[in-house]
Phi, psi and omega in degrees: 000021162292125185291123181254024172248352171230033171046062142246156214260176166330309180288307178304272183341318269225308194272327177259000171298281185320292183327273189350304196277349192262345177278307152001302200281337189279339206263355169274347169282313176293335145004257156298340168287331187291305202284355167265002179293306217262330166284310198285335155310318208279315166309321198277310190315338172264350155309299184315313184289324181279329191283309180225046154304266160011312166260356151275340176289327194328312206293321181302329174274348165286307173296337185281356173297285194295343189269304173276001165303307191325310188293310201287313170311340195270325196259006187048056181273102183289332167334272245276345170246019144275319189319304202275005173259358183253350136294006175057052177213118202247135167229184160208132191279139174239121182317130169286133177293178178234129188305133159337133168247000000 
């Protein structure tokens, strides 16, 4: 089974056949591997997109706490500080100093 137009010999042909099939196999591994890189990248960016949508709302919801904690001390709104104790958010309004006379 000797190529006599490219000086190989049986053995050679035999050995660089395999070589052939065996770069074959990697570059269809390296394939799949690009294409499970690119699902699992695709998975961590919408974690990422969610992690922090989340802390901006966190932030919005914190101001809006505070912003009716606020309200409810100045105006003694009992509602709006049952709202924000049934939401586990507890305050105490602090007495304004009374000016020096």
């Amino acid at each position: 089974m000797a190529d006599a137009s490219a000086g190989l010999s049986s053995l050679q042909f035999s050995i660089l056949t395999v070589c052939g099939v065996l770069a074959l196999l990697l570059v269809a591994a390296n394939v799949g591997l690009s294409l499970n890189n690119r699902v699992a990248q695709e998975e961590v960016n919408t974690r990422q997109q969610y992690i922090n949508q989340t802390v901006q709302v966190s932030r919005l919801n914190n101001q809006i706490a505070e912003a009716l904690a606020t309200l409810s001390a100045q105006t003694g709104d009992e509602s709006i500080r049952q709202l924000l104790a049934a939401n586990g958010i507890t305050f105490t309004a602090q007495e304004e100093p009374e000016a020096a006379q």
